[in-house]
Residue frames as a rotation matrix with the C-alpha (Angstrom) as fourth column:
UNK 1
-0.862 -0.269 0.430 -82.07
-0.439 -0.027 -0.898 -85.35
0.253 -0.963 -0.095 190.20
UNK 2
-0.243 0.941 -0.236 -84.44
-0.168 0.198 0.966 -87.36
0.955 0.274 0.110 191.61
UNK 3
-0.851 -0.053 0.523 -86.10
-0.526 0.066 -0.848 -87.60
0.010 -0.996 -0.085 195.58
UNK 4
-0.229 0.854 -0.466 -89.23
0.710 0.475 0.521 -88.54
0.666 -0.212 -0.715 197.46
UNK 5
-0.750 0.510 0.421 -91.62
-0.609 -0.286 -0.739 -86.27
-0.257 -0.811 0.526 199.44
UNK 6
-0.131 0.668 0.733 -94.74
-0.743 0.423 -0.519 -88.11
-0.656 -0.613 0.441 200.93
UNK 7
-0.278 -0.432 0.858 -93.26
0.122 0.870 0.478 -91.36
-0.953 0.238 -0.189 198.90
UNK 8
0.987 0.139 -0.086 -93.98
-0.015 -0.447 -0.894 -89.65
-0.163 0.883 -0.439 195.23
UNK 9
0.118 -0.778 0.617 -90.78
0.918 0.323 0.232 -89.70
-0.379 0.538 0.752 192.51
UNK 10
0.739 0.112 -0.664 -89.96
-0.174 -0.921 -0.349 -86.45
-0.651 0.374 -0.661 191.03
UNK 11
0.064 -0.876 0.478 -87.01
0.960 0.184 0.209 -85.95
-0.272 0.445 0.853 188.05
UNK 12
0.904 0.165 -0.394 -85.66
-0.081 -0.840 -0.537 -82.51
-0.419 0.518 -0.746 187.43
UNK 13
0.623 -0.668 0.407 -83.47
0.746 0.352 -0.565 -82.38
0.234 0.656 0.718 184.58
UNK 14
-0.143 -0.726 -0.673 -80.50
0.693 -0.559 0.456 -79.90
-0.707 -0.401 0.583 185.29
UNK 15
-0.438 -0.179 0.881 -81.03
0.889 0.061 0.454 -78.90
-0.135 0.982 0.133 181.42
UNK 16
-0.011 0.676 0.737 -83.87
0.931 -0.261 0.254 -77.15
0.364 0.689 -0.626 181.46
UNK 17
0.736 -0.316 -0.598 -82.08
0.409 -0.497 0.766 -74.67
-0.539 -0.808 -0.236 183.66
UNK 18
0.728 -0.573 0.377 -80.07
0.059 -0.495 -0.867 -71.96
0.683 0.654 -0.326 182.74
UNK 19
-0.172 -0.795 -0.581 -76.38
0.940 0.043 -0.337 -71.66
0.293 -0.605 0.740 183.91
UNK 20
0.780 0.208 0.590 -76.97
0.036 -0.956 0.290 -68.31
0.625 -0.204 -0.754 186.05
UNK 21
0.197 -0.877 -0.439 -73.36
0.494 0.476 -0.728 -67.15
0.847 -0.074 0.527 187.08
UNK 22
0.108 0.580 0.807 -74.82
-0.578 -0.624 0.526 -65.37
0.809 -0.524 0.268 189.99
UNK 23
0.768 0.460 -0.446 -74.98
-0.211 0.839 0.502 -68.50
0.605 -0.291 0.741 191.81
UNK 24
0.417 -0.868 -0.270 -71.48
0.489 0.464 -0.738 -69.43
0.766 0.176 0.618 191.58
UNK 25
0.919 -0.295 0.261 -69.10
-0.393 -0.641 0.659 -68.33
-0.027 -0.708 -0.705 194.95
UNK 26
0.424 -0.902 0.079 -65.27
-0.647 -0.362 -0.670 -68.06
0.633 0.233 -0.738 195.21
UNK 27
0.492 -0.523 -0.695 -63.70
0.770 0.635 0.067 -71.36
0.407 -0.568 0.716 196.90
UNK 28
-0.540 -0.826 0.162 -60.82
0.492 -0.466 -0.735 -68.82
0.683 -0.317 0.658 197.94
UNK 29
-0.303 0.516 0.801 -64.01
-0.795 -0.601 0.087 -66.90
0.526 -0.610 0.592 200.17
UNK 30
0.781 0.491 -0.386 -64.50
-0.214 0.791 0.573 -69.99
0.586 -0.365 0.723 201.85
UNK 31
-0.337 -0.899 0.280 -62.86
-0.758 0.083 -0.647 -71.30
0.558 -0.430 -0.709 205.14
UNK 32
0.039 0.106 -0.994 -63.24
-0.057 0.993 0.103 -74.82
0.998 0.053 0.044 206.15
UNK 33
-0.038 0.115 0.993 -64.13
-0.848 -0.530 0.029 -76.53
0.529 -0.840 0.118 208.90
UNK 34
-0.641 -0.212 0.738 -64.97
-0.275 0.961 0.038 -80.14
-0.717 -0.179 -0.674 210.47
UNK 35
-0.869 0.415 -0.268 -66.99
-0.135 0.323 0.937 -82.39
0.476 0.851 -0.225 208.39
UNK 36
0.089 0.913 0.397 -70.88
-0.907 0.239 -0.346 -82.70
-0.411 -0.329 0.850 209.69
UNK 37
0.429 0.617 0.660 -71.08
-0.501 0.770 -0.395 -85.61
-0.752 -0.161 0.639 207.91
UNK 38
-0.651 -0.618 -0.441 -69.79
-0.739 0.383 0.554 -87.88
-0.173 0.687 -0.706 205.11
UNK 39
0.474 0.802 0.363 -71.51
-0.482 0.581 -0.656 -90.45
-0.737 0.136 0.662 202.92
UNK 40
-0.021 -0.373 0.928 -70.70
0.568 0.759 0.318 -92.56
-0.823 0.533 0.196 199.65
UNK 41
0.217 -0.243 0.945 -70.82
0.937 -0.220 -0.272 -89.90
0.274 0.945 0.179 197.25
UNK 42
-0.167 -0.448 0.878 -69.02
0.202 -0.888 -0.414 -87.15
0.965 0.109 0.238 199.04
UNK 43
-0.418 -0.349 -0.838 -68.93
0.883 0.058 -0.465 -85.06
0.211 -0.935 0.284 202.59
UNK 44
0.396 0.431 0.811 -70.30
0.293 -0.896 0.333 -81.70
0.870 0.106 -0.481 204.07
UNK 45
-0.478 -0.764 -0.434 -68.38
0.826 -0.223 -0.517 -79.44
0.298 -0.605 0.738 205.90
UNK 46
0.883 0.212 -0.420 -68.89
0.404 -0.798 0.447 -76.34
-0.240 -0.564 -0.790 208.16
UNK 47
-0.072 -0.744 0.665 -67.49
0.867 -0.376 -0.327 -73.50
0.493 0.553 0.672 206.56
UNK 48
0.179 0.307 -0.935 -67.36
-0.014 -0.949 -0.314 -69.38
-0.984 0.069 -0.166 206.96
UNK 49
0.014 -0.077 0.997 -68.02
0.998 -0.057 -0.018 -67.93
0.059 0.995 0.076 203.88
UNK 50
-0.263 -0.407 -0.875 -66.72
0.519 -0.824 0.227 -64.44
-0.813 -0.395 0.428 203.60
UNK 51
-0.847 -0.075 -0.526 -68.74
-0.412 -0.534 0.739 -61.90
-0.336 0.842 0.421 201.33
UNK 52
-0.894 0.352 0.279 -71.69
0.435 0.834 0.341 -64.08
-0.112 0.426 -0.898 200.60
UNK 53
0.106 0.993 -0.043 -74.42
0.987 -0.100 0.125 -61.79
0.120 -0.056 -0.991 201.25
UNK 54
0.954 0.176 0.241 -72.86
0.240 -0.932 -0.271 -58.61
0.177 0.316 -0.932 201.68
UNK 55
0.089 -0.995 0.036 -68.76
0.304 -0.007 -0.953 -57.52
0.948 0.096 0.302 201.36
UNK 56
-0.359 -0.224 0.906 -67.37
-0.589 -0.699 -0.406 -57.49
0.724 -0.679 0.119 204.69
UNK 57
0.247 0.624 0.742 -70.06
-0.969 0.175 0.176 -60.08
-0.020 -0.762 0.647 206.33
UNK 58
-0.871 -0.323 -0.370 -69.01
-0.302 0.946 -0.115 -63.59
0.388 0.012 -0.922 207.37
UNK 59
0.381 0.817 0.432 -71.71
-0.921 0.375 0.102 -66.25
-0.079 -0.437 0.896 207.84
UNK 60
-0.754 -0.267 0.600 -71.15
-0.203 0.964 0.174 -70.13
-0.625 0.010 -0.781 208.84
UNK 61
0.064 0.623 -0.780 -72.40
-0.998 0.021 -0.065 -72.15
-0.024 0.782 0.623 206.01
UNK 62
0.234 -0.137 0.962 -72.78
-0.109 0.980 0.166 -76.20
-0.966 -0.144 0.215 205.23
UNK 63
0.053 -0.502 -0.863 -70.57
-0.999 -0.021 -0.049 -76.68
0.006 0.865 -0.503 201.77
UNK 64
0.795 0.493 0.354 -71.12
-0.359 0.852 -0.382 -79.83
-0.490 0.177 0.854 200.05
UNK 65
-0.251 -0.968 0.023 -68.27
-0.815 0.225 0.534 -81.82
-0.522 0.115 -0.845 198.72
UNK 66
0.886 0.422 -0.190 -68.58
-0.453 0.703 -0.548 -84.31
-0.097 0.572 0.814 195.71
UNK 67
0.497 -0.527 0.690 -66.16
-0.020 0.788 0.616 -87.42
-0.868 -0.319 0.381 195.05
């Protein structure tokens, strides 16, 4: 992955990262919404995400979307 803060390159490899399945949230807990936005390599939407933080609690989230 690579960005820019105050015009500086960075590269973090994905590798050197462990797969922590902690991370990971049920599509099926997820309810869609409009898109916020949309670009060439995918879209973000306004979701609810049911469960995410504690069983029982819905929160609106922004859910990225790859091509």
């Amino acid at each position: 992955w690579t960005g820019s803060s105050d015009n500086e390159y960075f590269y973090v490899d994905f590798r050197e990262y462990e797969y922590d399945l902690k991370w990971e949230f049920p599509r099926e807990n997820l309810e869609f919404g409009k898109v916020l936005g949309s670009g060439a390599f995918g879209k973000v939407m306004n979701a609810t995400a049911y469960g995410i933080s504690k069983t029982g609690v819905s929160i609106q989230v922004a859910v990225k979307m790859l091509k």
